[in-house]
Phi, psi and omega in degrees: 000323209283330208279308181310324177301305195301011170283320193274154213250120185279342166316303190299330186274340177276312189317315168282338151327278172311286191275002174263337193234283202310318182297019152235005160257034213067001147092016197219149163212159163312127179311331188282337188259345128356303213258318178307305196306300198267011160301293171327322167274005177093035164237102169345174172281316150331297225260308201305280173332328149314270211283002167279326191274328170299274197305356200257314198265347156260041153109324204293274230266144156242127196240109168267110146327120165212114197070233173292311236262143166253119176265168157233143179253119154320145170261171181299335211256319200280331198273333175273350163282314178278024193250336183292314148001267172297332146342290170284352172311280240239334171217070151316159173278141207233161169129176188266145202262149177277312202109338181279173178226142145265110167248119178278157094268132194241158185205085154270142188270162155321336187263005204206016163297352206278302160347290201297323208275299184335279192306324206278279178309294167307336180298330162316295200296339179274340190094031161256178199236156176270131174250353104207217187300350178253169114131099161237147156274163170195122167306342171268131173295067161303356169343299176298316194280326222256289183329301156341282180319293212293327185288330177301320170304313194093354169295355196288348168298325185279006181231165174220156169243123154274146158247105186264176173232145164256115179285312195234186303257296203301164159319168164300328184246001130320290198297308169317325177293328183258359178294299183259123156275124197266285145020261165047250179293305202286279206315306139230063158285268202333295168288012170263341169284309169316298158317303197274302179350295183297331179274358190248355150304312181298314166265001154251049167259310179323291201292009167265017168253103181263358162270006177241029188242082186307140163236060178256348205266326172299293167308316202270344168274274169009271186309329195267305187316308183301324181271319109026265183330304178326313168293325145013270189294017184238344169244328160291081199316021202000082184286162171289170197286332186300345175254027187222141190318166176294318186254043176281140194269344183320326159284353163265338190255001164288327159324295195288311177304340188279322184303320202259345192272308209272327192305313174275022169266350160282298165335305208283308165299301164330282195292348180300299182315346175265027172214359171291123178219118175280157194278143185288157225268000000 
């Protein structure tokens, strides 16, 4: 489990740290009890310390003194990230599909790529698909967020949104197969299921002896299952069922992730709460 952590970007790990446990812990904690926390996941004392002074001198972090000891804090940037974060996590997008299609398109110059690439990456991060490099699609009305982006860019003259009906030729879930790679995605659906499915049977057998489950051993699959998972909602356009393959795996291993993320959340709470030391007012 510890090899799988130590894979993940040590930023990324104090970021789930912060949006799974402190930010409902009053959002602020002591660096030692940080350093504790994230020993269980295989990172020094060194590497904590790094990467809190790395996140401190870009923006992610506030950092406050009181006496010797130093707390940290979300910054305003970081805290509208995880919340956008846990938003797609935890409350995909839902609802009955129009049958309409939204398409952007754009003609950004060349003296503005820099723009053109930003939007290209948000438009991914809203979940549309490329038909191709000027043209994305979306089954969702995304209108308010493309308008955003593009004015925040400054770009908003070069891009347009249409609302369409599709006629011709290929299917609905043809066209979709070729916006998204669905394929993919479904693959690994498949293997966060194949990996988690089995261990979360295993343990919810453990936990109904619940004094024979350390939890510190709770958090740390917790944190890993979560850090997994996580990428999903960032790569899955959650499309409606009508564009998505027969044997789509999407809904099941969400399932399963919730079932088992809630099942090791008590524990997982325990041991945070035995090494958590809140900053003094």
């Amino acid at each position: 489990m510890l090899a799988g952590i130590m894979a993940l970007g040590s930023q990324d790990m104090v970021f789930t740290l912060y949006g799974d446990y402190i930010r409902y812990r009053g959002g602020e904690i002591w660096t030692g009890s940080l350093i504790k926390l994230l020993k269980h996941l295989g990172m020094s004392e060194q590497a904590v310390r790094s990467v809190l002074s790395r996140m401190w001198k870009k923006g992610w972090l506030k950092r406050r003194r009181v006496g010797r000891k130093s707390y940290y804090s979300l910054t305003k940037k970081s805290q509208e990230l995880l919340a956008a974060g846990a938003e797609r996590i935890f409350e995909p997008k839902d609802g009955d599909w129009s049958g309409h299609w939204y398409i952007i398109a754009y003609n950004v110059p060349e003296s503005r790529r820099q723009q053109r690439n930003k939007l290209r990456r948000q438009l991914t991060w809203m979940g549309c698909g490329a038909f191709n490099t000027a043209i994305w699609v979306s089954p969702w009305d995304i209108t308010e967020s493309v308008s955003e982006v593009s004015r925040r860019l400054g770009i908003e003259e070069h891009v347009q949104v249409f609302r369409s009906e599709h006629v011709g030729f290929a299917s609905a879930k043809e066209l979709a197969a070729e916006c998204w790679d669905l394929e993919r995605i479904n693959s690994q659906y498949a293997d966060f299921i194949d990996r988690y499915g089995p261990m979360l049977e295993r343990d919810k057998a453990r936990l109904e002896d619940w004094d024979q489950v350390d939890p510190a051993e709770c958090f740390t699959t917790r944190f890993m299952l979560l850090h997994e998972y996580r990428e999903f909602p960032f790569v899955d356009p959650h499309l409606p069922p009508e564009l998505l393959p027969s044997d789509w795996l999407g809904q099941r291993a969400n399932e399963l992730f919730k079932e088992y993320y809630a099942l090791l959340t008590a524990k997982a709470n325990q041991f945070v709460d035995s090494v958590f030391q809140k900053a003094p007012p």
